[in-house]
C-alpha positions, 0 to 999 in steps of 0.5 A: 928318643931317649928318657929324660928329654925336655921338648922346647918352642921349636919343636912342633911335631915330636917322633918318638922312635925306640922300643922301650917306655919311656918318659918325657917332658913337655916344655912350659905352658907360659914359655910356649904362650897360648895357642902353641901346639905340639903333636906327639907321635910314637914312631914305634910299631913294636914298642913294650911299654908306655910313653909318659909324657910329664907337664913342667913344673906346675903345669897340667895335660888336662888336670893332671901331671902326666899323660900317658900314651901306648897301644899301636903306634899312638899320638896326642896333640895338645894346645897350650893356653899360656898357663897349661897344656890340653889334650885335643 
């Protein structure tokens, strides 16, 4: 995966392969529609910086604009509620 992509409705469970940090965006929270899940997993085992993942435009990841996620071979899963994405 490279930086600069932008999940969509289709995907469900997103490995994230590669070796450097990168960033990517989720798609919107009101185009996913609540209850949408997404899993975010790092297929890495030797990467050398972080995953930032980045909400769209006026939507959050818990309050804020951006997650991030590193350490050794992460993951995150979030649930949408039609108007922002959640961590669980």
């Amino acid at each position: 995966t490279a930086s600069g992509v932008t999940s969509s409705n289709e995907n469900y469970i997103l490995g994230i392969g590669g070796s450097g940090a990168l960033e990517f965006r989720i798609h919107s929270a009101s185009t996913a529609g609540s209850g949408a899940i997404l899993l975010v997993k790092d297929e890495s085992a030797s990467r050398s910086g972080p995953i930032t993942i980045s909400a769209s435009s006026g939507d959050t990841i818990d309050g804020d604009p951006s997650y991030e996620i590193s350490g050794s071979s992460p993951a995150i899963s979030l649930y949408s509620n039609g108007a922002n994405w959640f961590v669980f």
